[in-house]
N, C-alpha and C positions, 0 to 999 in steps of 0.2 A: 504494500500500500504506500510506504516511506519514498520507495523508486520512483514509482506512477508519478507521484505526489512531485519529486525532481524533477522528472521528466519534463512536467510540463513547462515548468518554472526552465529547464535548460532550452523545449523547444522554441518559447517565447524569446528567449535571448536571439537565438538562431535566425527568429524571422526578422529581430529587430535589425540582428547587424546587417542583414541579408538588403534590407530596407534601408538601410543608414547608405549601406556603400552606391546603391543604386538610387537613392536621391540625393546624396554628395557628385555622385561621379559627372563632372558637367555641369553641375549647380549654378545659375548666374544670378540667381535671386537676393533677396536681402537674406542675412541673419541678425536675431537678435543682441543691439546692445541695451544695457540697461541704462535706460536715463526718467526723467519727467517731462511727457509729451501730450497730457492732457490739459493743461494748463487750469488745472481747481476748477474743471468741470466736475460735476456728479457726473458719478459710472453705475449703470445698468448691468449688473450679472445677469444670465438669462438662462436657467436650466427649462429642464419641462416635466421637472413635479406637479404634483397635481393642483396645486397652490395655483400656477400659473392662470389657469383656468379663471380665479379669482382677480388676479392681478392684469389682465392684459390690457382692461379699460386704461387704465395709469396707468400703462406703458406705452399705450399711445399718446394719449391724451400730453403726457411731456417729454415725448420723442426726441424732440428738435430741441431741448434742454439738457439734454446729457449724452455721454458716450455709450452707446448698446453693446454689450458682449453677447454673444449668443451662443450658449455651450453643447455641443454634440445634435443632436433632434430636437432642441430647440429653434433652430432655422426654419424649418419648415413652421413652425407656426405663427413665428415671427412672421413672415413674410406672407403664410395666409393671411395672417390680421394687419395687411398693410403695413408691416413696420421691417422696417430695411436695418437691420446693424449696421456699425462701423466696421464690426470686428468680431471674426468668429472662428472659434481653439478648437482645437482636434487634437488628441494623442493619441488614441488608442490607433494599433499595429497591423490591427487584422483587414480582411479582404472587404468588412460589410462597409467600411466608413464608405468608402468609394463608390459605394453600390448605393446607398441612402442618399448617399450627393448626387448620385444620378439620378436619382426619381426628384428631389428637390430643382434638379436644374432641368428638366423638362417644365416645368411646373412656374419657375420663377427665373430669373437671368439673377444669379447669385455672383458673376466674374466681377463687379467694381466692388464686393464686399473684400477685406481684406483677412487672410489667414494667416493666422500663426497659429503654427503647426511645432509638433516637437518630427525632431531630423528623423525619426523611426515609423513617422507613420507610414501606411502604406502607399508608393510611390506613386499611385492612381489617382489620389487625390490634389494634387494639385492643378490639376488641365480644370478645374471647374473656378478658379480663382485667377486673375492677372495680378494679380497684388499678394505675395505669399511670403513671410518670414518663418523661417525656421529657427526653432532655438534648442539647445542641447542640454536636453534630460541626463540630469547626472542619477547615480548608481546602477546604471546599466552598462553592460560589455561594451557597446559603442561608444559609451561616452570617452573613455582610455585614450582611445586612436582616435574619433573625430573630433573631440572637444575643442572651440578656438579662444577657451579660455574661461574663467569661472563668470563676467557678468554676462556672457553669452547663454546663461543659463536663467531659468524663472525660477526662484525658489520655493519651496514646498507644491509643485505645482502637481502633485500626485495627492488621492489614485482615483480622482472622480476630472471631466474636462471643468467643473464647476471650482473644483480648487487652482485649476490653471485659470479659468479667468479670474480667479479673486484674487490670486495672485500675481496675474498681469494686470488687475486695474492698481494693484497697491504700489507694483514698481515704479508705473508710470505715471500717477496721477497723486496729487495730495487733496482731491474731494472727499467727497463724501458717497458711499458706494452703497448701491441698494440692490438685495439678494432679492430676483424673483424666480419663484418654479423650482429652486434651491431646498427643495426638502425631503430628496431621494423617496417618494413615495412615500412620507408620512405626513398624516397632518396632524 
């Protein structure tokens, strides 16, 4: 059960670096440096807890008052409800992000929203954004070899995309950040 239990934890490594080298190899895009680029706007975290449900009204209602982050499956329903982000995070490795981005981008023209991405997602996802930052998730195998330095990285940005934006709005901004749909299915 112990091995199994390795295993996976080893084959996740495997797709990561597999994914790191092939969306490194050629890369022309930005990477993350760390600075303050919201200028004491409020920031919009954006999961899609079932809270959201509650909250969408106020998020449109002062849309054009703050920065929108929109975290994993929360894009689609931003942009069903009229409301476009600034800015929308992806980590996870696996094959579905790319696949949910494609049903999303038949549906909405998502490429002027801008992605930061950690360097291990899966390689597919980028052709649906023209504006893509990658930043480098540290304690993983890839980070060793492609690291291009510690504020190249977002800190505590693991292990929901909800803690990379509330960690990418904290880096960049000195507002005030308001969590919505942020409550992994509880209410």
């Amino acid at each position: 059960r112990f091995i199994n239990a390795g295993m996976g934890f080893f084959l996740d490594e495997c797709d990561m670096m597999y994914n790191a080298y092939n969306n490194l190899c050629g890369y022309v895009g930005s990477y993350y440096k760390r600075r303050n680029c919201f200028d004491n706007k409020p920031v919009f975290v954006v999961g899609s807890g079932p809270s959201l449900d509650e909250s969408i009204e106020s998020i449109r209602t002062n849309k054009e008052k703050a920065i929108i982050i929109s975290c994993g499956s929360a894009l689609g329903i931003l942009l069903d409800n009229a409301i476009r982000p600034d800015f929308h995070v992806e980590l996870e490795n696996t094959a579905y992000t790319p696949e949910f981005l494609a049903v999303t981008a038949k549906s909405h023209d998502i490429s002027s929203i801008t992605l930061i991405a950690a360097f291990t997602v899966h390689p597919d996802v980028l052709q649906f954004f023209k504006k893509h930052v990658y930043y480098f998730r540290s304690n993983l195998a890839p980070y060793e070899i492609f690291s291009l330095g510690d504020d190249t990285g977002i800190a505590f940005s693991t292990p929901t995309v909800s803690n990379l934006a509330f960690s990418f709005a904290q880096e960049c901004g000195d507002g005030d950040i308001y969590l919505f749909g942020v409550d992994l299915g509880v209410r």
